[in-house]
C-alpha positions in Angstrom: 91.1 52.4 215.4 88.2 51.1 217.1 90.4 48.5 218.5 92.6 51.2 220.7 91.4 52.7 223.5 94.0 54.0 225.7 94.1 57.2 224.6 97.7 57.2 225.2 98.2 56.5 228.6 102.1 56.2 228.8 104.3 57.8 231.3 105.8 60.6 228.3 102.0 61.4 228.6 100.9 61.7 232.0 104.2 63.3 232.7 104.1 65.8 230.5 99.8 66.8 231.3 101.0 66.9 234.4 104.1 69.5 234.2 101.3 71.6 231.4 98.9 71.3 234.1 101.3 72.5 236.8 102.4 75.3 234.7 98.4 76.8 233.9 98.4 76.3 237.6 101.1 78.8 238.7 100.6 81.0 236.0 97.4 81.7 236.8 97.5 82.1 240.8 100.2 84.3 240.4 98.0 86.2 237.9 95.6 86.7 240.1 97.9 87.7 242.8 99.4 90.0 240.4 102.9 89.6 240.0 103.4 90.0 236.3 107.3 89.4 236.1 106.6 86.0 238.1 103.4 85.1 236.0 106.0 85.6 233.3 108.4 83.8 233.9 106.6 80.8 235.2 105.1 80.6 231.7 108.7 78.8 231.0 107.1 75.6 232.5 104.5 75.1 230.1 106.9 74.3 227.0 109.2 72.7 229.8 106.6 70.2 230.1 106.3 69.1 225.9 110.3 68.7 225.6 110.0 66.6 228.7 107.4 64.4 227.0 109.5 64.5 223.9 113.0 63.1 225.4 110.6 60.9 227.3 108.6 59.5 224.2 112.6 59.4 222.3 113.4 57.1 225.5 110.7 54.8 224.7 108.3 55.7 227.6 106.1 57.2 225.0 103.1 55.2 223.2 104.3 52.7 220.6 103.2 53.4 216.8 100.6 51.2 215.5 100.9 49.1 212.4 99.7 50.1 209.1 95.9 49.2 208.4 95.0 47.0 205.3 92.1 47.3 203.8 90.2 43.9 202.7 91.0 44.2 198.9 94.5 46.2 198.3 
């Protein structure tokens, strides 16, 4: 594991932190501005943004799995 160390940078990632990030985003300003029907409704986005990243990782944009470890010995 030391070996990786890119913490998942893909484009399934940074998409979907991005649409998350957006959704906390709205949700909270229109908190603030209180508009509860809109604050709830824009919670949508948030889930919105991991099935994104899911049909993007099942595309292949997502990060690769890594090969099994063996241990010296086994």
């Amino acid at each position: 594991m030391a070996e990786n160390h890119d913490h998942g940078h893909t484009p399934a990632a940074w998409t979907t932190a991005v649409i998350i990030f957006i959704g906390f985003c709205v949700s909270g300003a229109l908190m603030v501005m209180d508009q509860p029907l809109a604050f709830w409704l824009s919670l949508v986005i948030i889930p919105i943004g991991g099935v994104v990243g899911a049909v993007m990782r099942g595309m292949g944009m997502g990060k690769k799995p890594l090969p099994p470890v063996r241990i010296a010995g086994e």
